[in-house]
N, C-alpha and C positions, 0 to 999 in steps of 0.2 A: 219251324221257326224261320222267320226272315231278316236278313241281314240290312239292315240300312243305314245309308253315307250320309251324313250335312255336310256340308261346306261350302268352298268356295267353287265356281266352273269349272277350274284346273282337278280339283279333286275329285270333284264328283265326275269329269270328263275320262280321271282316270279311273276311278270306282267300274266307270258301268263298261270300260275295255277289260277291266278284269274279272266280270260276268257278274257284277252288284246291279242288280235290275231297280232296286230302289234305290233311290237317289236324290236331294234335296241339295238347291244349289241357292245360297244365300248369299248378301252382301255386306252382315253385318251382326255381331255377333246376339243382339236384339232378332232377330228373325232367326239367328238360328237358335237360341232359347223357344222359341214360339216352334221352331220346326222339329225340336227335340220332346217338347211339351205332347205333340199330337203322336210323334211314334210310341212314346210310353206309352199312351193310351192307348193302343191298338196291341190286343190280345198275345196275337204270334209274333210281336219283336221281340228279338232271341240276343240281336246285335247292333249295335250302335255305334259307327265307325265317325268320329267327329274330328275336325280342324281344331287343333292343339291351343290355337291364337282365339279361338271361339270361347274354346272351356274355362278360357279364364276369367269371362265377364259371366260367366253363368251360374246360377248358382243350383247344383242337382239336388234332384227331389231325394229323398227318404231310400232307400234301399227297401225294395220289395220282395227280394230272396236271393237267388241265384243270377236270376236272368229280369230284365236284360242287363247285358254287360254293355259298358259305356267305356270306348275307346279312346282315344287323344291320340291323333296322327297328325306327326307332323307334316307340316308347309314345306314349299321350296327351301325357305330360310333354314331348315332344323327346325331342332323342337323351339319352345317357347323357355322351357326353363328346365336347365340340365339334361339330364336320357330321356329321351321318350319311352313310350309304353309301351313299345313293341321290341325296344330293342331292350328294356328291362327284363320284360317278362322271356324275351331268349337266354338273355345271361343268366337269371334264374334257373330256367330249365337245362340249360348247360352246362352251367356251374362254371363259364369261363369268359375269358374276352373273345367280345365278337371280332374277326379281323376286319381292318379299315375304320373301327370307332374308337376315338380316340373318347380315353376317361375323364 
């Protein structure tokens, strides 16, 4: 399964430093719906790591079972609205406050 980033330069600039080899750098959250549209399509997407400020003009297709999984990362800014997704899904599996995020 393969893992791949939309977003903006900065993200996907940092995606493929941290060994994400697909990569899709958009301007607008209209291309990255279009650039979310064709990874679904493709068989072995496993992961879908997307710009948080994207997801919220989009609107996701149907759930297809498990995979792929459809991430919301935030921007420079922070998230877009409340915790993001990554730092949810740690306090989850924690069971605690992460230090440094404030509630």
């Amino acid at each position: 399964m393969k893992i791949i980033a939309i977003g903006d330069c900065m993200m996907t600039y940092a995606c493929r430093a941290g060994g994400i080899s697909h990569c899709i750098s958009c301007t607008d959250a209209t291309e990255a719906g279009h650039a979310l549209d064709a990874a679904l399509a493709e068989e072995d997407t496993g992961v879908v790591l997307m710009l948080d400020r994207y997801l919220t003009d989009i609107r996701l297709p149907p759930s297809r079972g498990a995979y792929p999984v459809i991430i919301g990362i935030p921007g420079p800014g922070g998230p877009v609205r409340g915790e993001d997704a990554v730092t949810h899904a740690v306090r989850k599996v924690a069971g605690r406050h992460m230090p440094g995020v404030e509630r």
